[in-house]
C-alpha positions in Angstrom: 266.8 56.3 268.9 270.3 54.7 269.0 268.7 51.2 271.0 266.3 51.1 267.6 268.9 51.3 265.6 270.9 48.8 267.4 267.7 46.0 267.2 267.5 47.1 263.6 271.0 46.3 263.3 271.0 43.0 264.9 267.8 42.1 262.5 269.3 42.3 259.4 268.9 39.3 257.1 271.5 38.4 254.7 270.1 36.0 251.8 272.2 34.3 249.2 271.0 34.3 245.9 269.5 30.4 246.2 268.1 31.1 249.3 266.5 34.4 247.6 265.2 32.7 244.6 263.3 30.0 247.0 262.0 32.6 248.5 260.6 34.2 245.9 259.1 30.8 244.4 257.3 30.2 247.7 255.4 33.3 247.2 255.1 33.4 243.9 254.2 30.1 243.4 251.0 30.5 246.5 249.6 33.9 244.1 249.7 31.6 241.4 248.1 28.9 242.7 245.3 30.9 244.8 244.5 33.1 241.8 245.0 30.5 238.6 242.5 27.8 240.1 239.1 27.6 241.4 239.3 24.2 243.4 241.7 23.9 246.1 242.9 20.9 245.4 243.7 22.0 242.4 245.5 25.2 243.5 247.3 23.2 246.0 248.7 21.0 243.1 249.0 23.6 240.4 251.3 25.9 243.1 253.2 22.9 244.1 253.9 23.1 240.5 255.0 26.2 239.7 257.2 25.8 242.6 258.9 22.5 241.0 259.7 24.7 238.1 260.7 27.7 239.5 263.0 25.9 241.5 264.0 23.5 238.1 264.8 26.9 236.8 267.3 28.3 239.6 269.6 25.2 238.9 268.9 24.9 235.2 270.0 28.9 235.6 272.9 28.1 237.5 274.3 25.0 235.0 273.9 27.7 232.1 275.7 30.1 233.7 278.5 27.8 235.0 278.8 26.3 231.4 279.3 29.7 230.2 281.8 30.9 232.7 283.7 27.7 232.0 
């Protein structure tokens, strides 16, 4: 029990928030694209998309939020 908690330990992953939020935009942006389009080419294209915007977001996000601190 205590080696398992030890690997478990040692496995941990520590994400900033950037790193989080490009993670989530990967994801998100494949179910969008496999379950908004038909063609593939098109849901190639149309998830690429959604991941240009999500990621637009984050540091649209992040200049609002320093503006406002500021």
């Amino acid at each position: 029990m205590i080696m398992a908690q030890m690997i478990l330990a040692q496995m941990t992953l520590e994400l900033s928030h950037f790193t989080a939020a490009l993670l989530f935009s990967v994801f998100a942006s494949i179910v969008f694209g496999i379950t908004q389009r038909n063609d593939a080419r098109e849901q190639i294209r149309y998830g690429l998309y959604c991941f240009a915007m999500f990621v637009g977001g984050v540091f649209v996000a992040g200049w609002v939020m320093w503006l406002l601190r500021r």
